[in-house]
C-alpha positions as CSV (number, residue, x, y, z in Angstrom):
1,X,14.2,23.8,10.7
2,X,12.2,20.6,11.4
3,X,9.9,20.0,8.7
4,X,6.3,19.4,10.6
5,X,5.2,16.1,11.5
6,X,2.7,14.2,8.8
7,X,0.8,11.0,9.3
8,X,0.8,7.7,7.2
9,X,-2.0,5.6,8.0
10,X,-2.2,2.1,6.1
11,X,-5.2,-0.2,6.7
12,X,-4.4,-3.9,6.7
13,X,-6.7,-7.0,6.2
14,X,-4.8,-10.5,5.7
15,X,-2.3,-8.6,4.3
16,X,0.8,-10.7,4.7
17,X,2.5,-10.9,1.7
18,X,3.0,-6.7,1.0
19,X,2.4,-4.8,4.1
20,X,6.1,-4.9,5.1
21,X,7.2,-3.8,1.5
22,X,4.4,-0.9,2.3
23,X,6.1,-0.1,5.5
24,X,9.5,-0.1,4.2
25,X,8.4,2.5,1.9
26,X,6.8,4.7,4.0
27,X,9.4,4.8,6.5
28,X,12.1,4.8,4.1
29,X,10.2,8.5,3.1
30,X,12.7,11.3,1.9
31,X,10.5,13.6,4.3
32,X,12.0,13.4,7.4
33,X,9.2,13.7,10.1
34,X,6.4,11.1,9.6
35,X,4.8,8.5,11.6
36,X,3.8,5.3,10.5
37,X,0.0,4.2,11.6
38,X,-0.7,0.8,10.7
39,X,-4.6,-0.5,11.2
40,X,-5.1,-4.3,11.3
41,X,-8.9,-4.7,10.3
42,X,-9.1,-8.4,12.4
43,X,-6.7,-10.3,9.9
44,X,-6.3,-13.9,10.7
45,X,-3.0,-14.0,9.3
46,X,0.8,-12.9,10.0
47,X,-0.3,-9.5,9.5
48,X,0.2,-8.1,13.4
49,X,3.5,-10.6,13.8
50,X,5.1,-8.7,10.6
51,X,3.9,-4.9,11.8
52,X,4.6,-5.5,15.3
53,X,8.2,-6.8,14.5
54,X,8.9,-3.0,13.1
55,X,9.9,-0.4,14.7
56,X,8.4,3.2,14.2
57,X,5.6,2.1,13.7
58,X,2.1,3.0,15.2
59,X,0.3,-0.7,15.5
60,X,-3.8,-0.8,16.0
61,X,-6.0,-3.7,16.1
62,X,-10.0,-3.5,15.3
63,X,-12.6,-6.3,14.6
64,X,-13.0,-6.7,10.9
65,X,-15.1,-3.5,10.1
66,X,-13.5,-3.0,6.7
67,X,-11.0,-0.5,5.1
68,X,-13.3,3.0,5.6
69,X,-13.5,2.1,9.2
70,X,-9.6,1.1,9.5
71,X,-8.7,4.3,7.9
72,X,-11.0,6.5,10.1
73,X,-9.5,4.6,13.3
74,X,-6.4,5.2,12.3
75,X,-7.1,9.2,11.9
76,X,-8.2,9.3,15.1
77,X,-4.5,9.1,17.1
78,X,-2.8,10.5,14.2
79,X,-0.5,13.1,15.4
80,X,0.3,15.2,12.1
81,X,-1.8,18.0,10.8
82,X,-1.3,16.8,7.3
83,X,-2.6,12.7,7.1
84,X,-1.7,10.7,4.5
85,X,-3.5,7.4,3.5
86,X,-2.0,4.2,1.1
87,X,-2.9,0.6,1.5
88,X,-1.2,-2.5,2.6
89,X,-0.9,-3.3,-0.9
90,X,0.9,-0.4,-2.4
91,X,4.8,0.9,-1.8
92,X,4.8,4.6,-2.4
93,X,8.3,6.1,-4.5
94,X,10.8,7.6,-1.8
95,X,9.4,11.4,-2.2
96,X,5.6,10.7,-2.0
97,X,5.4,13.2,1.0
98,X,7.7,15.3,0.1
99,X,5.9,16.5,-2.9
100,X,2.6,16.4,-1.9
101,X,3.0,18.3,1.1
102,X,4.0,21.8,-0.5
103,X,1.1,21.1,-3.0
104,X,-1.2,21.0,-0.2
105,X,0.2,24.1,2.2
106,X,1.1,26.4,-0.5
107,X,-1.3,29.3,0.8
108,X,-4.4,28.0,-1.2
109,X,-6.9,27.2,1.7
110,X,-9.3,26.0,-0.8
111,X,-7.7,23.0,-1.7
112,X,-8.4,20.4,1.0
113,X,-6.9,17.6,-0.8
114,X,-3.6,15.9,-2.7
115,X,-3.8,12.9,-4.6
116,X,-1.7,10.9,-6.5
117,X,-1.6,8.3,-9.3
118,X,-0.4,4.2,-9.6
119,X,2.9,2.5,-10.1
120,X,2.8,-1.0,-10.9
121,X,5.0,-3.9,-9.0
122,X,3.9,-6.9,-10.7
123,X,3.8,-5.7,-14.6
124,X,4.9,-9.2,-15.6
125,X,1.2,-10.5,-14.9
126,X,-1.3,-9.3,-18.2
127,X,-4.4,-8.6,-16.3
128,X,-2.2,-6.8,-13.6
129,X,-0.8,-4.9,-16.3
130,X,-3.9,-4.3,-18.5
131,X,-5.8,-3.0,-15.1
132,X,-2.7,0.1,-14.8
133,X,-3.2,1.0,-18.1
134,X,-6.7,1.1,-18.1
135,X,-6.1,3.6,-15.1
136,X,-3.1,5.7,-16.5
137,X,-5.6,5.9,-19.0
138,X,-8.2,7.3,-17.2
139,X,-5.8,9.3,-15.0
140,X,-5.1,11.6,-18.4
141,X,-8.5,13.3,-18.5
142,X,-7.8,14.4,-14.7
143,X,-5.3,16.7,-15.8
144,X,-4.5,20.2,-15.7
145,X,-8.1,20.6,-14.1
146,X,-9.2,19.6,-10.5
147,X,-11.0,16.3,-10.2
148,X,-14.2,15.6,-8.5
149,X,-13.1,12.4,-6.8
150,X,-10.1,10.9,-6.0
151,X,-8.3,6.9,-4.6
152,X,-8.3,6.3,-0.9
153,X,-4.8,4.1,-2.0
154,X,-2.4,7.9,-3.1
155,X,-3.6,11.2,-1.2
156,X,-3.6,13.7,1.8
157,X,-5.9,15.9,3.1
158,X,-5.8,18.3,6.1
159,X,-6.5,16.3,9.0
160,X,-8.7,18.7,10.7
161,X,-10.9,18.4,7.8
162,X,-10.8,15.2,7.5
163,X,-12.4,15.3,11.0
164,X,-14.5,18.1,10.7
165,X,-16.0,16.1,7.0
166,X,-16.5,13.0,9.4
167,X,-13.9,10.7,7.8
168,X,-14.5,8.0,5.2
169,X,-18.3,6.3,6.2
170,X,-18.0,3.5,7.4
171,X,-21.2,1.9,6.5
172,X,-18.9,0.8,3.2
173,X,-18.0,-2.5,4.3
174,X,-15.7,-2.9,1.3
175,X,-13.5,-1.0,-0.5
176,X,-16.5,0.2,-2.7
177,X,-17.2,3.6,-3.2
178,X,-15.7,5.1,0.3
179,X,-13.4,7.0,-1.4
180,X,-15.9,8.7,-4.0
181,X,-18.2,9.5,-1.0
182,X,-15.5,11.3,0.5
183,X,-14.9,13.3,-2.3
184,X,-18.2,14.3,-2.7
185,X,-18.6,15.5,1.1
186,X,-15.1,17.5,0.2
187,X,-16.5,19.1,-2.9
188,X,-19.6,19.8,-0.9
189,X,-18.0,21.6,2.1
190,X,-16.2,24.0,-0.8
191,X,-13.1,22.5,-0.7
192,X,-11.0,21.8,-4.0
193,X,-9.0,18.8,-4.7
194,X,-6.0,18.6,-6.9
195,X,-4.4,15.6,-9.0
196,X,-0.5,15.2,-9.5
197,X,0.3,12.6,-11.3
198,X,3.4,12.1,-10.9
199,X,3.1,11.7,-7.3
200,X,3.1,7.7,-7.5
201,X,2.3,4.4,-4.6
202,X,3.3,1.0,-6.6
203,X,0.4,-0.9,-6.3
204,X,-0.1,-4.9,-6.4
205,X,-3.2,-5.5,-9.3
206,X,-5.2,-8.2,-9.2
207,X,-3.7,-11.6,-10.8
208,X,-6.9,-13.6,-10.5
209,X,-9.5,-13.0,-13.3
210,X,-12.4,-14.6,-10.9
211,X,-11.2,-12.3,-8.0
212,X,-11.4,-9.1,-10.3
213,X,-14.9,-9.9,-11.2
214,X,-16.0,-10.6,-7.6
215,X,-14.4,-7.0,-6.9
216,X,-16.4,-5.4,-9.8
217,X,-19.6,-7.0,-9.1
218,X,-19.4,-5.4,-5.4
219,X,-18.0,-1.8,-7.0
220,X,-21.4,-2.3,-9.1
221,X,-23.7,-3.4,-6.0
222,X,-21.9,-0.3,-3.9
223,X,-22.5,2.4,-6.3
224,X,-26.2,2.1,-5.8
225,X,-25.8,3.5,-2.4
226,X,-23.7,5.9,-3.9
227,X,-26.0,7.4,-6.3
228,X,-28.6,7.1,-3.1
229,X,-25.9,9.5,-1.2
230,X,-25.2,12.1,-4.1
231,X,-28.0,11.6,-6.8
232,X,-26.1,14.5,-8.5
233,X,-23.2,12.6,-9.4
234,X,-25.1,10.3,-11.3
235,X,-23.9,11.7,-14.4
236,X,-20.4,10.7,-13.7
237,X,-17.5,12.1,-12.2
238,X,-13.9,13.3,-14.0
239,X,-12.8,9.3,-13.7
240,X,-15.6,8.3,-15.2
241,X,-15.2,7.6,-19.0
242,X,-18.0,7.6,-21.5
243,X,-17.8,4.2,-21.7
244,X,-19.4,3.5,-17.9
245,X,-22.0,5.6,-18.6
246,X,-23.6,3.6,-22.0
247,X,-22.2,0.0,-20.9
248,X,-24.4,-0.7,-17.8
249,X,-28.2,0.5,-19.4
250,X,-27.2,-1.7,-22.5
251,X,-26.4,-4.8,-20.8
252,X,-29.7,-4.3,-19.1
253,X,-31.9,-3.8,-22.1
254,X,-29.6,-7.2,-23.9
255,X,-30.9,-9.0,-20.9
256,X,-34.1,-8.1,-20.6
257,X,-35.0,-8.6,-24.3
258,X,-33.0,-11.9,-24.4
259,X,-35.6,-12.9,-21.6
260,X,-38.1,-11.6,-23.8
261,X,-36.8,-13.6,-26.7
262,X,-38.3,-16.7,-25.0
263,X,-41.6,-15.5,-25.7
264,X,-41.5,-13.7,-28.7
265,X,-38.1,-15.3,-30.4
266,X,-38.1,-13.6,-33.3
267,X,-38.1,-9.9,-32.7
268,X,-36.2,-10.1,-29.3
269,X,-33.5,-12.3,-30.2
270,X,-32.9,-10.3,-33.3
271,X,-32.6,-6.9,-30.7
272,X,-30.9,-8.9,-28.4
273,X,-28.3,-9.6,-30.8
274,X,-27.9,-6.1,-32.2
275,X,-27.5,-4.9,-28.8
276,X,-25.2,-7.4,-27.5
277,X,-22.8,-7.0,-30.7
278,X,-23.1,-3.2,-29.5
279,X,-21.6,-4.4,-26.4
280,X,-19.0,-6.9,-28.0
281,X,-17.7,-3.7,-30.2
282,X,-17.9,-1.2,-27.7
283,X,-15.1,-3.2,-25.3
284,X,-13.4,-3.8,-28.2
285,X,-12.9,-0.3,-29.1
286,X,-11.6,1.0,-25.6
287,X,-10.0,-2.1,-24.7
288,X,-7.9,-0.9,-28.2
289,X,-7.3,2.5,-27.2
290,X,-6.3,1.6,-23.7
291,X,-3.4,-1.1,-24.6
292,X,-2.2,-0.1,-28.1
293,X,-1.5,-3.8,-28.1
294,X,-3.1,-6.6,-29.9
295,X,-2.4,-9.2,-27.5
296,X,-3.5,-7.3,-24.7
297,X,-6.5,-5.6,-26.8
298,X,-7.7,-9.6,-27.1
299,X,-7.1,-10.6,-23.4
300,X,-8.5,-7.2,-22.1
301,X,-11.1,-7.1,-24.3
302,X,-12.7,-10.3,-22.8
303,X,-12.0,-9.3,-19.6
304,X,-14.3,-6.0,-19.8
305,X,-16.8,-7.7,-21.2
306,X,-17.4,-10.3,-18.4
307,X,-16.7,-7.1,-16.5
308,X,-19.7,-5.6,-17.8
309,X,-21.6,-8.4,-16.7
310,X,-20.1,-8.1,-12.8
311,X,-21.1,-4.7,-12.8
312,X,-24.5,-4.4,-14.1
313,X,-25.1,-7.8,-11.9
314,X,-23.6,-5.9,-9.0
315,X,-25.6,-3.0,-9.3
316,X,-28.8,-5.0,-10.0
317,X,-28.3,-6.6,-6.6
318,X,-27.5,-3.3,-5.1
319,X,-31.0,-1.8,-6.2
320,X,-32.5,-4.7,-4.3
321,X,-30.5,-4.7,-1.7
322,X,-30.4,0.3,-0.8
323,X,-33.6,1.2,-3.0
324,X,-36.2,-2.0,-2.1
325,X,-35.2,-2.0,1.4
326,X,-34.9,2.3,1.7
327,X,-38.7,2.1,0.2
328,X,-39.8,-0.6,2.9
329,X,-38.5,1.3,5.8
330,X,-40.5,4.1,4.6
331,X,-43.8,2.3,4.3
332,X,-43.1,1.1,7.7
């Protein structure tokens, strides 16, 4: 018997250097029946050359609108009633589909959604490597229970919910925050979404310490809108660690009372400092516990820190840019 037709929808931006690995991979599937739906987001690069040379494989072009909108696009002609989504960036293992797919249509209607965890392809880089441990990391507390949120890069959902939940939102113009969103509308409709970890897409992590930071300051800047969206979820979902949830008021309060400090030097600098050796300890700590590795525990540890920065910067900007501007519109 044929084994029903499931979707693989990749969205592509500049994306030169991996999509054809990525394609590989998801053609090379040990399910038999899937189609390959690759969305170019308006690269500038080889990008369409490389996906158009393949055959198999489902080739769309948009103006750059970012990955939510790519992936939506891409829903919309997919054929399968099961989609799954990766990015250009990650190669999923040779039975991706073939064990998620009984996961997801095993009788249990409630569960809308299968996601997956990370492989690594470049573990010879240290802040590539640090960034997957920090995740497997995280990816321990999402087990045995079902997780509130899940990675647009490793799941599938139903496609007719997908379509009936309205898709990723598209006002993200990054990849910032559209994946929690969706699993917040998923959670809210009543559906469930379960985590299999060993269900793995080998990703390509950041190499560039500057481009990591520019990609935390906008996860920071995006959340705002986020907590706009689902106030509830301020608290934190399963992926988020204790950690995220102290780090970004205490930065605040170092900042504001090193401001302060130029004023009133003593008491100020004094808090300042306490607060700021807080800080210093706190990403020592969980950088520790993360890499069981001095060396790495030193280079990640730095890392976080100016992490910490990005984010509470990012999210500083972000209250400007949702809350300011959601209160002017209001007044007007």
């Amino acid at each position: 018997m044929k084994e029903p037709l499931v979707s693989i929808v990749i969205p592509a931006y500049n994306s030169e250097n991996t999509i054809l690995a990525s394609i590989k991979a998801s053609l090379a599937q040990s399910y038999s029946n899937v189609e390959v739906i690759v969305v170019d987001d308006g690269s500038v690069d080889a990008t369409a050359s490389i996906v158009r040379s393949i055959d198999r494989v489902k080739y769309i072009r948009q103006d750059n609108r970012g990955p939510a909108s790519a992936r939506n696009k891409g829903a919309s002609v997919a054929r399968g009633d099961i989609i799954f989504f990766t990015d250009s960036d990650c190669v999923p293992e040779k039975d991706w589909v073939k064990k998620m797919v009984p996961l997801l249509d095993r009788g249990d209607k409630t569960i809308a959604v299968v996601a997956g965890s990370y492989g690594i392809v470049n573990r010879d880089n240290i802040l590539a490597r640090c960034i997957h441990k920090e995740i497997l990391f995280r990816h321990k507390y999402l087990i045995p229970s079902y997780p509130r949120s899940f990675g647009s890069y490793n799941f599938c959902i139903w496609a007719e919910i997908f379509k009936d939940l309205g898709g990723f939102n598209a006002e993200y113009r990054y990849a910032s925050g559209e994946d929690n969103d969706l699993s917040y509308k998923v959670l809210k409709a009543g559906y469930k979404i379960l985590f299999v970890q060993d269900s793995v897409v080998f990703h390509c992590f950041p190499t560039s310490i500057r481009e990591y930071l520019k990609e935390q300051f906008r996860h920071g800047f995006w959340r705002v809108k986020m907590y706009i969206d689902y106030p509830h979820m301020m608290k934190g979902d399963d992926y988020t660690f204790w950690k995220d949830i102290i780090e970004p008021p205490a930065v605040i309060v170092f900042l504001f009372c090193l401001v302060l400090s130029l004023f009133f030097p003593l008491n100020f600098f004094i808090i300042s400092g306490f607060i700021f050796t807080f800080i210093l300890f706190l990403n020592i700590f969980f950088s520790y516990i993360v890499t069981r590795n001095f060396y790495e525990t030193i280079f990640l540890f730095w890392v976080m820190l100016a992490r910490a920065f990005a984010r509470t910067l990012g999210f500083s900007s972000g209250i400007v840019r949702f809350i300011l501007t959601l209160r002017y519109k209001k007044i007007k």
